[in-house]
PyMOL Python script that loads the backbone (N, CA, C, O; Angstrom):
from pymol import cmd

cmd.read_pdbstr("""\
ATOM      1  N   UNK A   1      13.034 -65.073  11.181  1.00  0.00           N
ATOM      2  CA  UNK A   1      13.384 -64.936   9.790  1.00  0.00           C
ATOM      3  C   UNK A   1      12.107 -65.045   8.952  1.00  0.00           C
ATOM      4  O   UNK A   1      11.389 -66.037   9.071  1.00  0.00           O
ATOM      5  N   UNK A   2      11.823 -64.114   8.159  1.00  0.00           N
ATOM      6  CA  UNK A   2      10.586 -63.875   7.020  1.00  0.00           C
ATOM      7  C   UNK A   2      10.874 -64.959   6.002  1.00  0.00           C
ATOM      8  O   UNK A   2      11.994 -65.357   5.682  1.00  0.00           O
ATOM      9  N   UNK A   3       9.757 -65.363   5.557  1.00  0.00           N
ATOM     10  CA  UNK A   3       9.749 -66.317   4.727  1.00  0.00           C
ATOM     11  C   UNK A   3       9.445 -65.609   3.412  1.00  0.00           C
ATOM     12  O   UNK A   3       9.392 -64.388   3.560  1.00  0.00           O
ATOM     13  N   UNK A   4       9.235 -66.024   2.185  1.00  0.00           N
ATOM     14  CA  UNK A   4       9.213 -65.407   0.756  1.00  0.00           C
ATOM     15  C   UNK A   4       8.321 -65.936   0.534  1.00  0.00           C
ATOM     16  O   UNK A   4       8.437 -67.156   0.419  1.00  0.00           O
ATOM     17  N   UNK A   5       7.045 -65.361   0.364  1.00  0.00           N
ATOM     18  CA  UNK A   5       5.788 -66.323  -0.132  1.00  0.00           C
ATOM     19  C   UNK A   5       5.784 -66.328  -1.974  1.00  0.00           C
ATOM     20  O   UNK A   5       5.991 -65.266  -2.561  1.00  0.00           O
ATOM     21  N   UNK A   6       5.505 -67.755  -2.836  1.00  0.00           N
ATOM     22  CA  UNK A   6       5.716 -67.686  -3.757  1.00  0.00           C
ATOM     23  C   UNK A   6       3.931 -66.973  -4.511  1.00  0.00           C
ATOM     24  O   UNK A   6       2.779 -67.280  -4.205  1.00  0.00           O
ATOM     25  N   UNK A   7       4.480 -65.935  -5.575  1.00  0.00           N
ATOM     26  CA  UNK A   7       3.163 -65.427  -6.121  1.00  0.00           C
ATOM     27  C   UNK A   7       2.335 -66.703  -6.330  1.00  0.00           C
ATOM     28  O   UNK A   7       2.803 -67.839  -6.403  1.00  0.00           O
ATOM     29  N   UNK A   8       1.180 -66.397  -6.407  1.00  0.00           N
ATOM     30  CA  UNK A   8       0.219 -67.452  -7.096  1.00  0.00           C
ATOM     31  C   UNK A   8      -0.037 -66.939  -8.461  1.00  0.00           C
ATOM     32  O   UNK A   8      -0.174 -65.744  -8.725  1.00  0.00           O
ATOM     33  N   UNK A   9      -0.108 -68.132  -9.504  1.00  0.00           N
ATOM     34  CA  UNK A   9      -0.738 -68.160 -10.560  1.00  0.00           C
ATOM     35  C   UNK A   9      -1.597 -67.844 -10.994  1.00  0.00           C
ATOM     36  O   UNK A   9      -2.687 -68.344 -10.718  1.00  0.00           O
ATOM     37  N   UNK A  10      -1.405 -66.721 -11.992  1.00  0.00           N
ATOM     38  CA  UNK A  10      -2.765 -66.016 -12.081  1.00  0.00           C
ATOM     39  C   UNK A  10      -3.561 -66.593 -13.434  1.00  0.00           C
ATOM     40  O   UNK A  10      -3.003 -66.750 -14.520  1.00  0.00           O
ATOM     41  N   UNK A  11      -4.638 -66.812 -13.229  1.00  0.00           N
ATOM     42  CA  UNK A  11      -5.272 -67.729 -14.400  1.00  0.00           C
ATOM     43  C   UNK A  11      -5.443 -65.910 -15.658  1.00  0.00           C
ATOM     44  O   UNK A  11      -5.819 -64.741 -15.584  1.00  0.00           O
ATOM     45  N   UNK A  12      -4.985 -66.677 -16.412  1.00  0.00           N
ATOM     46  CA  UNK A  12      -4.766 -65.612 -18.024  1.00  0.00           C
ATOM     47  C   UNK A  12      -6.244 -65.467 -18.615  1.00  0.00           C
ATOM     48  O   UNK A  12      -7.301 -65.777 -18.067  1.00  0.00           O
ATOM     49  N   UNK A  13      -6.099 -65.079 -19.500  1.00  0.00           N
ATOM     50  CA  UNK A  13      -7.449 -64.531 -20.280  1.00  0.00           C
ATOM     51  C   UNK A  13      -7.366 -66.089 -21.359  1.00  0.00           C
ATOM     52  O   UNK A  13      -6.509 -66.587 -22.088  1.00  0.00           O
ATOM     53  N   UNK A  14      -8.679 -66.419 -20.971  1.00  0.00           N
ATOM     54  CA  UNK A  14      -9.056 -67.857 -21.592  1.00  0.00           C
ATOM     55  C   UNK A  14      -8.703 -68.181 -23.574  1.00  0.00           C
ATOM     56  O   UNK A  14      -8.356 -69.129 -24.277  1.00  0.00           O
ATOM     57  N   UNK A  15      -9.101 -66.590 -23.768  1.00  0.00           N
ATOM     58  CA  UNK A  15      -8.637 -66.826 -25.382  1.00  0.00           C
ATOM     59  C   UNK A  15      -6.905 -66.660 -25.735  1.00  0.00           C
ATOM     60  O   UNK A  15      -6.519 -67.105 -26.816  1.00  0.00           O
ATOM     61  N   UNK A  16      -6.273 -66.253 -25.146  1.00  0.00           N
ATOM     62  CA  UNK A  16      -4.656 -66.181 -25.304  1.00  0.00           C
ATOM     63  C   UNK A  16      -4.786 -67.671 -24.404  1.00  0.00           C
ATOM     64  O   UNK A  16      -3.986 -68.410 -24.976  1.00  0.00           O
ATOM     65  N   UNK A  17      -5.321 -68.328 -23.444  1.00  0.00           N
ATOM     66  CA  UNK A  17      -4.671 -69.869 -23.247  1.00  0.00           C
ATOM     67  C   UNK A  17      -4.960 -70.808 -24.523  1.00  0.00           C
ATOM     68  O   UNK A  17      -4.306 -71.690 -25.080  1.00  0.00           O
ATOM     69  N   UNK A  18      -6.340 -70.181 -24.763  1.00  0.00           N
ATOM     70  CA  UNK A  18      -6.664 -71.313 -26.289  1.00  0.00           C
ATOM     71  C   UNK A  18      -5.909 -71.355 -27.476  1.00  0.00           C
ATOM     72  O   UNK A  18      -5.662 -72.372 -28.125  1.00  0.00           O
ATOM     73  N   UNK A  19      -5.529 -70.125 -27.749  1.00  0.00           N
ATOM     74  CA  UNK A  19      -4.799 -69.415 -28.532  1.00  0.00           C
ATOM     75  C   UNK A  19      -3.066 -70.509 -28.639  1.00  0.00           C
ATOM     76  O   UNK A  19      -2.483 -71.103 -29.545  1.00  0.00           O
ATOM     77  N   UNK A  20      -2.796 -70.257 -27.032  1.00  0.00           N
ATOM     78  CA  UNK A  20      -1.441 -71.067 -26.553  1.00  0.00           C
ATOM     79  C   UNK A  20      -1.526 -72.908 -26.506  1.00  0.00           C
ATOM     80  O   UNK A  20      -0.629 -73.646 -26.098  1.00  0.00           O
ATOM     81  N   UNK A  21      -2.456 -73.197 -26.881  1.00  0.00           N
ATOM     82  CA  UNK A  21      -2.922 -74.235 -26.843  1.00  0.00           C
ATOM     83  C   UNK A  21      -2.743 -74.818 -28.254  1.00  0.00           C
ATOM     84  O   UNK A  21      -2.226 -75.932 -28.334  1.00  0.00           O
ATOM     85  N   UNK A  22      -3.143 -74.136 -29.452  1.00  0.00           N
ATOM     86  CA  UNK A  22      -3.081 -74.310 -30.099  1.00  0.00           C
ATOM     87  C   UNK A  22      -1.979 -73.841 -31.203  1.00  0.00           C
ATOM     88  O   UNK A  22      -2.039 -74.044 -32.416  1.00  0.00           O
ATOM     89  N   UNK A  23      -1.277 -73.376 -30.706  1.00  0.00           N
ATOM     90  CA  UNK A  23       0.314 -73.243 -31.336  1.00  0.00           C
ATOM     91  C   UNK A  23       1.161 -74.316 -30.672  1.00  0.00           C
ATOM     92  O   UNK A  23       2.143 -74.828 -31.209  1.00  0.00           O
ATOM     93  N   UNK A  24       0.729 -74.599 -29.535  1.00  0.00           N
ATOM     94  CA  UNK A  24       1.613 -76.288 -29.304  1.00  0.00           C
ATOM     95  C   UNK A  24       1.053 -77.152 -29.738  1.00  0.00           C
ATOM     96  O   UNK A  24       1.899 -77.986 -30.062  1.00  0.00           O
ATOM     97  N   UNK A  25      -0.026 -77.539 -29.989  1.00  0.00           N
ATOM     98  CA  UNK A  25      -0.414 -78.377 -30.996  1.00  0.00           C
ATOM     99  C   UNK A  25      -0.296 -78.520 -32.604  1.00  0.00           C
ATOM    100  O   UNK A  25      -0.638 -79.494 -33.274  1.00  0.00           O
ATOM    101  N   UNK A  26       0.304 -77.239 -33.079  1.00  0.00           N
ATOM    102  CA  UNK A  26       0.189 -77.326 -34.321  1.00  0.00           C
ATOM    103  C   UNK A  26       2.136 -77.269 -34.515  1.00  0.00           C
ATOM    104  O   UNK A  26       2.669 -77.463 -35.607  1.00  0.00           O
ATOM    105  N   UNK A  27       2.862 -76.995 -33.337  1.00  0.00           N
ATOM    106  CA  UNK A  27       4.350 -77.206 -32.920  1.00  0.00           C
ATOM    107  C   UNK A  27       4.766 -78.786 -33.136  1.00  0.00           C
ATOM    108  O   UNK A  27       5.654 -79.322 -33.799  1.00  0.00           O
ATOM    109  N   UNK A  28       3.472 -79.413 -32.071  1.00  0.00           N
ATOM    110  CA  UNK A  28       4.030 -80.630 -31.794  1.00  0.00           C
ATOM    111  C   UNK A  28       3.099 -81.528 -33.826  1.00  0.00           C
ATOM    112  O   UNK A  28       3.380 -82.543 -34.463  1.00  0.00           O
ATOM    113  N   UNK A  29       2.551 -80.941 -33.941  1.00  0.00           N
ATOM    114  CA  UNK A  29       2.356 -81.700 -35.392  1.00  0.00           C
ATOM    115  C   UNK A  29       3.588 -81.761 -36.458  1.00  0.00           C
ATOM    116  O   UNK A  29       4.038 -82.727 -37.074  1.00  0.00           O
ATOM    117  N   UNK A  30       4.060 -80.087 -36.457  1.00  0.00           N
ATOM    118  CA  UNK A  30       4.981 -79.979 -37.391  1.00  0.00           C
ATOM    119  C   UNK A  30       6.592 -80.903 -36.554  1.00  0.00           C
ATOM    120  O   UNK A  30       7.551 -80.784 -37.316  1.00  0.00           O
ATOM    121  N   UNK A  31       6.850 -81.466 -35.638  1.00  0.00           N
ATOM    122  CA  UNK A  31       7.660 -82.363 -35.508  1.00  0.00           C
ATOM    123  C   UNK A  31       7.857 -83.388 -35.614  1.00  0.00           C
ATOM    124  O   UNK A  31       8.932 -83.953 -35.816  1.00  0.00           O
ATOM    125  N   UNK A  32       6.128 -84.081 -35.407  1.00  0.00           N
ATOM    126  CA  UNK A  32       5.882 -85.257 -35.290  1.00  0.00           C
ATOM    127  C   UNK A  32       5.997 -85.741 -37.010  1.00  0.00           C
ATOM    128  O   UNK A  32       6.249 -86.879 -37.407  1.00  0.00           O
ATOM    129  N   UNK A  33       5.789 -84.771 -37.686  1.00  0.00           N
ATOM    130  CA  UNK A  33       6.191 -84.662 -39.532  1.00  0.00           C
ATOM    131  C   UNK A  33       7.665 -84.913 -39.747  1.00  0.00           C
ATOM    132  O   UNK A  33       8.119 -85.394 -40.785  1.00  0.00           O
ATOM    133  N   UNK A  34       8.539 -84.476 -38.467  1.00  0.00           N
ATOM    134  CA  UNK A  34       9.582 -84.285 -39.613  1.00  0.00           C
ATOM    135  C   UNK A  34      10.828 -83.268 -39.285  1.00  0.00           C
ATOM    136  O   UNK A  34      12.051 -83.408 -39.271  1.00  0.00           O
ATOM    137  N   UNK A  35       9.528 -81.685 -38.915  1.00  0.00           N
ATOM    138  CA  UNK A  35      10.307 -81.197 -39.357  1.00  0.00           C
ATOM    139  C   UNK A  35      11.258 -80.443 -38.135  1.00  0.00           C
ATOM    140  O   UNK A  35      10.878 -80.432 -36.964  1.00  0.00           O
ATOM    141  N   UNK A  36      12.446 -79.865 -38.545  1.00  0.00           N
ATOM    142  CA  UNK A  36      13.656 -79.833 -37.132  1.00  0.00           C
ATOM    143  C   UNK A  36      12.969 -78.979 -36.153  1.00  0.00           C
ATOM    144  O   UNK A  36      11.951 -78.375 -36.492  1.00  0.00           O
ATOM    145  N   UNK A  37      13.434 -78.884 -34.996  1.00  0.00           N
ATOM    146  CA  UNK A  37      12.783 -77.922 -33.911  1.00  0.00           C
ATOM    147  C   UNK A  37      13.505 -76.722 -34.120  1.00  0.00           C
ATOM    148  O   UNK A  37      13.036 -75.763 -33.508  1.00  0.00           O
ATOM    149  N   UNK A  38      14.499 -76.499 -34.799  1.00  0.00           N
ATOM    150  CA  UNK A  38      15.219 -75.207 -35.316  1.00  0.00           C
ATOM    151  C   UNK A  38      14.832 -74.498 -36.362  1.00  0.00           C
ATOM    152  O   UNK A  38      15.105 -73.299 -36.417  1.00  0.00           O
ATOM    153  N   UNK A  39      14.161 -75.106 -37.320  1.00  0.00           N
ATOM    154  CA  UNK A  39      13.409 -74.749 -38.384  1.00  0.00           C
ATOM    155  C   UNK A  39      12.121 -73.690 -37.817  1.00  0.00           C
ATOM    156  O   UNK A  39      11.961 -72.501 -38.089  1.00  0.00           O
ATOM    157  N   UNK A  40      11.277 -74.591 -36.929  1.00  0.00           N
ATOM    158  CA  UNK A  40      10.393 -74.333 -36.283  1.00  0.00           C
ATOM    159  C   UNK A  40      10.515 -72.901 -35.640  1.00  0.00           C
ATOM    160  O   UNK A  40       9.647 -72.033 -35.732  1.00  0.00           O
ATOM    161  N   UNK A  41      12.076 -72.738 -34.774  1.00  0.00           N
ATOM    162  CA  UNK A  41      11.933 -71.749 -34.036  1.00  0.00           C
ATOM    163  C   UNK A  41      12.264 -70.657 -34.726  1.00  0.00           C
ATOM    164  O   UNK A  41      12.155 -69.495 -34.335  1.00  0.00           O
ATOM    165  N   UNK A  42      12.885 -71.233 -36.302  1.00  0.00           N
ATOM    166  CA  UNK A  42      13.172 -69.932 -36.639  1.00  0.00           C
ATOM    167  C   UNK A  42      12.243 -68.859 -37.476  1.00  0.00           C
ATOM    168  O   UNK A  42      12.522 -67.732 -37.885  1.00  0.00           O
ATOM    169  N   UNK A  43      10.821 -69.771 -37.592  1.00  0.00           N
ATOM    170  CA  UNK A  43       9.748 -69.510 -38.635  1.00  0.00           C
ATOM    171  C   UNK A  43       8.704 -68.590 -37.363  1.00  0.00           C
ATOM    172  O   UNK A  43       7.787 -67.873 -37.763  1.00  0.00           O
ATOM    173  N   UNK A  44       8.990 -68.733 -35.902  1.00  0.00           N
ATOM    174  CA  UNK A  44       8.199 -68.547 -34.933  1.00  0.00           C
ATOM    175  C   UNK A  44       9.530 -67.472 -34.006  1.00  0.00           C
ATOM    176  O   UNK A  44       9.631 -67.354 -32.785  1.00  0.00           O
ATOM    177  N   UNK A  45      10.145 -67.013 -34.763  1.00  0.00           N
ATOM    178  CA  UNK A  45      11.841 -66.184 -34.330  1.00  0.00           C
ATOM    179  C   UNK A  45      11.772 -66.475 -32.823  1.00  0.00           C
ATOM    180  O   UNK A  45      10.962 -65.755 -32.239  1.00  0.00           O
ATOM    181  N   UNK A  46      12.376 -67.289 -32.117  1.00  0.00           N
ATOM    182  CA  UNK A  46      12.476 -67.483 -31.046  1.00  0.00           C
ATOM    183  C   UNK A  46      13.343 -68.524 -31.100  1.00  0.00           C
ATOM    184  O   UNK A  46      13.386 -69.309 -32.048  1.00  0.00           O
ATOM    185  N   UNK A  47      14.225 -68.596 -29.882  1.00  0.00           N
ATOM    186  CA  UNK A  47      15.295 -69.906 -29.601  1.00  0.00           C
ATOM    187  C   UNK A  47      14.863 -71.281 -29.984  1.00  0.00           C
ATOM    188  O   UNK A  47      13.756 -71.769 -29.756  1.00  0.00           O
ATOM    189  N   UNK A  48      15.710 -71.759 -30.498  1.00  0.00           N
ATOM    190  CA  UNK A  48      15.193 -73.186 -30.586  1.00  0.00           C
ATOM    191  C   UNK A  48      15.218 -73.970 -28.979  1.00  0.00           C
ATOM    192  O   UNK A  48      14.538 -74.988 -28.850  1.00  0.00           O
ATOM    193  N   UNK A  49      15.845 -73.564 -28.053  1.00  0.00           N
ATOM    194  CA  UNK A  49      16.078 -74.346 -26.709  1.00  0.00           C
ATOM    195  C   UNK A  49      14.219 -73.941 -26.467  1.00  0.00           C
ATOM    196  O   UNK A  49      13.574 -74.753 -25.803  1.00  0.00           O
ATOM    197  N   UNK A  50      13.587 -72.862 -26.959  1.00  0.00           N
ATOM    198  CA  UNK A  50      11.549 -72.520 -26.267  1.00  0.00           C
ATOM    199  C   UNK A  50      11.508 -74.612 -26.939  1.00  0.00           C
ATOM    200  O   UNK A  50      11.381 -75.621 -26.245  1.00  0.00           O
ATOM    201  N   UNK A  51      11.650 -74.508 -28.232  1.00  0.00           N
ATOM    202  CA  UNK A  51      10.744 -75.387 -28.970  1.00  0.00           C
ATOM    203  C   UNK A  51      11.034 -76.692 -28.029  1.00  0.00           C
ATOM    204  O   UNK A  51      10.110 -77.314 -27.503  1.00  0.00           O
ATOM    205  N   UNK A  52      12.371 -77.033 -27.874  1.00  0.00           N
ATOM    206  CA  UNK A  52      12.778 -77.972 -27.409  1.00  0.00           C
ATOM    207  C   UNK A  52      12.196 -78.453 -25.842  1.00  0.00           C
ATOM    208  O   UNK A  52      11.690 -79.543 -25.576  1.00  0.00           O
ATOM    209  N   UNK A  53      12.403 -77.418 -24.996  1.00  0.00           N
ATOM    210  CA  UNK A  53      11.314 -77.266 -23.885  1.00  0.00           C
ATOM    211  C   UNK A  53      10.742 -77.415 -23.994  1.00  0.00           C
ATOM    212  O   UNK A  53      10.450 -78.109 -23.021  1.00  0.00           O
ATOM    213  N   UNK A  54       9.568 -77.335 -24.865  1.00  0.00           N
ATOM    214  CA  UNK A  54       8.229 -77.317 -24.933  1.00  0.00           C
ATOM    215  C   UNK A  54       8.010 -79.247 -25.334  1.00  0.00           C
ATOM    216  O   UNK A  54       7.339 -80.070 -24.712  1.00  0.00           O
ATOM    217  N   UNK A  55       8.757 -79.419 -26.422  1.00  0.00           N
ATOM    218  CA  UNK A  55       8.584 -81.207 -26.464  1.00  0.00           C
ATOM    219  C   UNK A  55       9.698 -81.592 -26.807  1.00  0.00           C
ATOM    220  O   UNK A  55      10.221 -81.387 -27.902  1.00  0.00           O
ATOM    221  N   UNK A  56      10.162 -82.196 -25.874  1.00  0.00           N
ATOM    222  CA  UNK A  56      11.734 -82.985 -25.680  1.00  0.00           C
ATOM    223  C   UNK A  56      11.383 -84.063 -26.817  1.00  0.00           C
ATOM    224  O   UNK A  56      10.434 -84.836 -26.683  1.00  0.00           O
ATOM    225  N   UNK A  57      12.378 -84.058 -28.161  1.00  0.00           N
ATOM    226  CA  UNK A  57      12.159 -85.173 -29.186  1.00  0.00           C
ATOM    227  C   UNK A  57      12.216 -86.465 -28.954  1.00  0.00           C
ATOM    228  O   UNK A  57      11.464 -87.253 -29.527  1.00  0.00           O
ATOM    229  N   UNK A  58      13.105 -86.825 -28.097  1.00  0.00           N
ATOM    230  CA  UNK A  58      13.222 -87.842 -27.400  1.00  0.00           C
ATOM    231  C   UNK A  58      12.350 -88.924 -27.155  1.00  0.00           C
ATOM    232  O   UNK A  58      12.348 -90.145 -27.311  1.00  0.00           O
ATOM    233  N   UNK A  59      11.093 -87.428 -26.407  1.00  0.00           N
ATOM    234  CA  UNK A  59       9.693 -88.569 -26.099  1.00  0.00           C
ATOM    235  C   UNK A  59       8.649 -87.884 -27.453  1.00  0.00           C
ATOM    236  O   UNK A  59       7.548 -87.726 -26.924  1.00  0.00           O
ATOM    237  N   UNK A  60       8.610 -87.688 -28.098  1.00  0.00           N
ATOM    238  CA  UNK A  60       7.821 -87.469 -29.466  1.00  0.00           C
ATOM    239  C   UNK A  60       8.178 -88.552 -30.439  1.00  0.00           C
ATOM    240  O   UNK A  60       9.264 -88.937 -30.872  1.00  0.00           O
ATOM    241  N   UNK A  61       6.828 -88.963 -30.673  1.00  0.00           N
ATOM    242  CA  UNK A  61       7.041 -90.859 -31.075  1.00  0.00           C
ATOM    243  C   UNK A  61       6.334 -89.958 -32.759  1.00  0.00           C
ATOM    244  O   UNK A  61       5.285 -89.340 -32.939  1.00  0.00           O
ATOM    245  N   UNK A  62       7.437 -90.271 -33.661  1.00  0.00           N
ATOM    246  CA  UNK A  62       7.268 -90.018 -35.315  1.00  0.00           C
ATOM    247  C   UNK A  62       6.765 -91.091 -35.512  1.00  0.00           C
ATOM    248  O   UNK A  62       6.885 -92.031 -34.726  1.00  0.00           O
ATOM    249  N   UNK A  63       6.014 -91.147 -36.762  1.00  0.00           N
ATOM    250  CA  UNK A  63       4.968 -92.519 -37.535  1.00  0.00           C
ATOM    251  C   UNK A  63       6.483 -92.734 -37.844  1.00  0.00           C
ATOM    252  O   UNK A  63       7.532 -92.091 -37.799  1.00  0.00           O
ATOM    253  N   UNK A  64       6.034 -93.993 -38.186  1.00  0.00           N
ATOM    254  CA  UNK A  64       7.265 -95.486 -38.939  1.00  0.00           C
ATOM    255  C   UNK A  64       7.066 -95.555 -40.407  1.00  0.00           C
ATOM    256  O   UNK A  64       6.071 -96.094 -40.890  1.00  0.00           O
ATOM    257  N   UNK A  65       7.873 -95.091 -41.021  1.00  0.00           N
ATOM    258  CA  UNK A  65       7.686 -95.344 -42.217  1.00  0.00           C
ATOM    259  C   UNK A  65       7.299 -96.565 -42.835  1.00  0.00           C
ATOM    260  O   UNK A  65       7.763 -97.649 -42.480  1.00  0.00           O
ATOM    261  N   UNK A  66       6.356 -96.411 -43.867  1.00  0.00           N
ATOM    262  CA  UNK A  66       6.006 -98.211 -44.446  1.00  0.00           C
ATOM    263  C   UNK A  66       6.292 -97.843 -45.525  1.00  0.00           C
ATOM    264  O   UNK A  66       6.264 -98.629 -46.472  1.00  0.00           O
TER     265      UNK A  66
END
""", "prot")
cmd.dss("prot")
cmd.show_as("cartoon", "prot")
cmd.util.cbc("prot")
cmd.orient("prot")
């Protein structure tokens, strides 16, 4: 019986990773603010379940209000 070898990962073009790098960082800012992950997905037209994947709110620690 043949086995299914899984593709390997192909490393991307370094400026679309930086690029991707920095839309989750500026994702995970605009939550850590505040604002909904539905808001988010709808300003970036894509599902809100991408945003949510991407940072489960759960573990995204918001400042404490003083």
């Amino acid at each position: 019986m043949a086995t299914k070898k899984k593709p390997k990962k192909q490393k991307g073009d370094p400026v679309v990773n930086e690029l991707d790098s920095i839309k989750r960082l500026l994702i995970l800012q605009l939550i850590t603010s505040g604002v909904q992950a539905i808001d988010i997905a709808s300003a970036l037209r894509v599902h809100q379940s991408q945003i949510s994947r991407l940072f489960p709110t759960r573990r995204v620690r918001r400042p404490s209000a003083r």
